[in-house]
C-alpha positions as a printed NumPy array, in Angstrom:
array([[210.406, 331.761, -27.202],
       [210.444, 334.98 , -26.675],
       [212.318, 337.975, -28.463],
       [213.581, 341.431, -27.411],
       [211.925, 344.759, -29.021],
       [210.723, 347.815, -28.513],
       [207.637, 347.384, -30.773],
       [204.922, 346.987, -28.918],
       [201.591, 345.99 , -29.679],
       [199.697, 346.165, -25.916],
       [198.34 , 342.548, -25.821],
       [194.998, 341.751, -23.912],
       [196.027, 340.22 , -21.008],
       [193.621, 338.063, -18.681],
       [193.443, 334.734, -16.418],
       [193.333, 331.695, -18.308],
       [189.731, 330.372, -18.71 ],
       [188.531, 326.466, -18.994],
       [188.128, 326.939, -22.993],
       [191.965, 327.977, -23.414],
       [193.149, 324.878, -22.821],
       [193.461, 323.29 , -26.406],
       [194.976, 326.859, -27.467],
       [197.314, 326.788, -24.36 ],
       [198.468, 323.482, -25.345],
       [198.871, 323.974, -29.045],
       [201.091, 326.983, -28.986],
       [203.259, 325.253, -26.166],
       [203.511, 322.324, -28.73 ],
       [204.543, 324.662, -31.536],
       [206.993, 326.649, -29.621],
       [208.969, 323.818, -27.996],
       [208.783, 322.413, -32.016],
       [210.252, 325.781, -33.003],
       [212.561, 326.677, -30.875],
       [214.104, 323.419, -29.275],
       [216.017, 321.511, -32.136],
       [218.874, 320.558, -30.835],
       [217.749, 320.771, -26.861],
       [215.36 , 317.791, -27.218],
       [215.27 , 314.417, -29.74 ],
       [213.297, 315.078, -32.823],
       [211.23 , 312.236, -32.541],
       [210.095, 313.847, -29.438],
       [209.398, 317.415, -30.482],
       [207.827, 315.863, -34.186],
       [206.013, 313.036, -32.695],
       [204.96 , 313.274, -29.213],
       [205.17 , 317.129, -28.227],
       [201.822, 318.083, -29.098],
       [199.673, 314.905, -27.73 ],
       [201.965, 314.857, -24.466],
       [201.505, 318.69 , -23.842],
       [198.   , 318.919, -24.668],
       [198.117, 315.935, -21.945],
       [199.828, 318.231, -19.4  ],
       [197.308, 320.909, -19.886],
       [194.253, 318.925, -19.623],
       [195.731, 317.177, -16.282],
       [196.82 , 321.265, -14.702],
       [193.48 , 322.292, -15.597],
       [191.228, 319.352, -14.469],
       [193.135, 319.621, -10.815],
       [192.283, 323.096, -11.028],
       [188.598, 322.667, -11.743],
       [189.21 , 324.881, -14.983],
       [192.52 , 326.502, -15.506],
       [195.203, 326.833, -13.316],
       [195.546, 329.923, -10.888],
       [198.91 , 331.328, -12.233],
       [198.027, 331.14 , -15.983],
       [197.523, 334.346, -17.742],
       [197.058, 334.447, -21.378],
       [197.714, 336.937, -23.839],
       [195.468, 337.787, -27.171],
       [195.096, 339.915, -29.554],
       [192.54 , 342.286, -31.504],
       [190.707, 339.165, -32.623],
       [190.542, 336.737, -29.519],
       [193.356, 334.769, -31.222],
       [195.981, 333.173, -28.358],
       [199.037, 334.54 , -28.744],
       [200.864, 333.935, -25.6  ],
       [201.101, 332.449, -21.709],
       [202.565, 333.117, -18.923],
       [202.033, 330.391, -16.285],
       [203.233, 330.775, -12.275],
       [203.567, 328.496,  -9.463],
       [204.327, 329.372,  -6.152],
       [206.009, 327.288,  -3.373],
       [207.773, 325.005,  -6.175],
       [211.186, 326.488,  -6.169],
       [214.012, 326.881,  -2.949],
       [214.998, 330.402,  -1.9  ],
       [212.309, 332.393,  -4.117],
       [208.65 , 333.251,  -3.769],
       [207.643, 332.12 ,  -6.749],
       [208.727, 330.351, -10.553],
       [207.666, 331.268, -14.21 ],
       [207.02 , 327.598, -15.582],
       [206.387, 328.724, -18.938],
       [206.382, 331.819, -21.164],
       [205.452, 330.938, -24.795],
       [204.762, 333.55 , -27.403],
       [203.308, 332.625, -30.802],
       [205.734, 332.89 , -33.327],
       [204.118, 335.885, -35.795],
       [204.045, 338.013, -32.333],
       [207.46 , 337.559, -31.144],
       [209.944, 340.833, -30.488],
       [206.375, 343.158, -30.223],
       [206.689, 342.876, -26.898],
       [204.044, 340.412, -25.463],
       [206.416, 338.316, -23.264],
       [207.528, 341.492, -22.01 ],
       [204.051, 342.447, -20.818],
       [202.842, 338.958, -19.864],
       [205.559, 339.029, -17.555],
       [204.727, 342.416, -16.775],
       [201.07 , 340.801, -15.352],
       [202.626, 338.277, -13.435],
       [204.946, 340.167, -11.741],
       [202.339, 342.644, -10.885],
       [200.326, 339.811,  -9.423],
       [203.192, 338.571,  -7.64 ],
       [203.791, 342.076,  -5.915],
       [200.296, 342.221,  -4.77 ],
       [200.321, 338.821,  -3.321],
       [203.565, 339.801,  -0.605],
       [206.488, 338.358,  -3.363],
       [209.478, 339.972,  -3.299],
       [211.504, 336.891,  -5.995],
       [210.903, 334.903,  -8.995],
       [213.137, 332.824, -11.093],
       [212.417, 330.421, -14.079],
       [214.875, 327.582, -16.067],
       [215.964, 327.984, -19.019],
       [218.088, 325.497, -21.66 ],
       [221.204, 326.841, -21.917],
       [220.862, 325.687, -26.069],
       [218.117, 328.489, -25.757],
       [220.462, 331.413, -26.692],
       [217.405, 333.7  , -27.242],
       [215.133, 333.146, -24.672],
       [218.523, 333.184, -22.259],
       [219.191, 336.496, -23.797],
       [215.81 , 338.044, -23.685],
       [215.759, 337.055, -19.561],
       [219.244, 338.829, -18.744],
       [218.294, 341.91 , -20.59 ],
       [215.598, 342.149, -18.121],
       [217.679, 341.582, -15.141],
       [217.943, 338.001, -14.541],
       [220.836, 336.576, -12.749],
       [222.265, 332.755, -13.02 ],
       [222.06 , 331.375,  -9.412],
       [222.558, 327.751, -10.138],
       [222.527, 325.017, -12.969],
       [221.718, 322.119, -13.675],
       [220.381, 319.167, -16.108],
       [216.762, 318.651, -17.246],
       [215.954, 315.125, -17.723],
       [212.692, 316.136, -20.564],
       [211.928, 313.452, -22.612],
       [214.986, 311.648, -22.211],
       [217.444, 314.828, -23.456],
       [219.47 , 315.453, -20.191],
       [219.324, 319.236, -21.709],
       [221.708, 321.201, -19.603],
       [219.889, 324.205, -17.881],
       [220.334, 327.392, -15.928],
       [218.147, 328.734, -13.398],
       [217.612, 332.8  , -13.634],
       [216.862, 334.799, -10.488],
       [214.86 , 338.125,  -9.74 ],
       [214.732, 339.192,  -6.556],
       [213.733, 343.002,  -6.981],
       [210.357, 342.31 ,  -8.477],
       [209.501, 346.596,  -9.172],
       [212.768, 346.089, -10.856],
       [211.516, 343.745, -13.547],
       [208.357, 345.335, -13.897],
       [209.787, 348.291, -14.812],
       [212.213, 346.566, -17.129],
       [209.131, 344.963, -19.064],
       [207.514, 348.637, -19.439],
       [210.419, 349.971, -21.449]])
């Protein structure tokens, strides 16, 4: 999940292709193994996690006929994956548009690659006419929920998350000054 720093290493940035599926996949896996002991059951996270995301992948990017419009993927120096950002649109009530997922691989964390994969979807979100974004997070996610109010993000509701039979209490975080947040994630 991600981390807070002012160390930052400028990521590569582009869509999502067909091949990063497996890599998409994998380092969702990892960081839900990582950083959600205690959210969800072990014997999901150490069992199931990585067959059952990999599973979710392949299914968004076969209905997409490769991968999925609102998934940009981060990299570094050597082609290596080392973060996602994925979007969907029309999916949440009274904003334009919600980040799904933000994962950043572990060894990159706090050198500011969530802050610029956000960055790219916001940008992309400004271009396309959005003016609001939110995303969930587990409120046993003290680190991720602290990296999202540092950049601006405001609790508009809660709720419970049903994932893999958990009921993981969660909190949904708001932006609805999208230059705001971009500028937040260039600092």
């Amino acid at each position: 999940m991600p981390t807070d720093s002012t160390d930052s290493t400028d990521p590569t940035i582009r869509p999502a292709t067909g091949s990063d599926c497996a890599a998409v996949a994998a380092l969702h896996a990892a960081n839900w193994q990582n950083h959600y002991r205690d959210i969800l059951p072990d014997a999901y996270l150490d069992g199931e996690a990585p067959a059952e995301r990999l599973g979710y992948w392949q299914r968004a990017f076969d209905a997409a006929g490769g991968a999925p419009e609102g998934l940009l993927v981060a990299s570094d120096g050597r082609g290596g994956l080392t973060g996602f950002v994925s979007l969907l649109r029309g999916t949440e009530e009274g904003v334009d548009a919600l980040i799904d997922n933000l994962h950043v691989r572990g060894d990159q964390q706090g050198r500011g690659t969530g802050r610029a994969l956000i960055a790219a979807a916001v940008e992309r979100l400004i271009a396309d006419g959005a003016s609001s974004v939110c995303l969930w997070v587990f409120d046993g996610n003290a680190d991720a929920m602290g990296f999202y109010t540092r950049l601006g993000g405001v609790a508009d509701r809660h709720g419970t998350d049903p994932f893999a039979g958990a009921d993981a209490p969660d909190t949904r975080l708001v932006w609805r000054d999208l230059p705001a947040l971009l500028g937040r994630c260039r600092r």
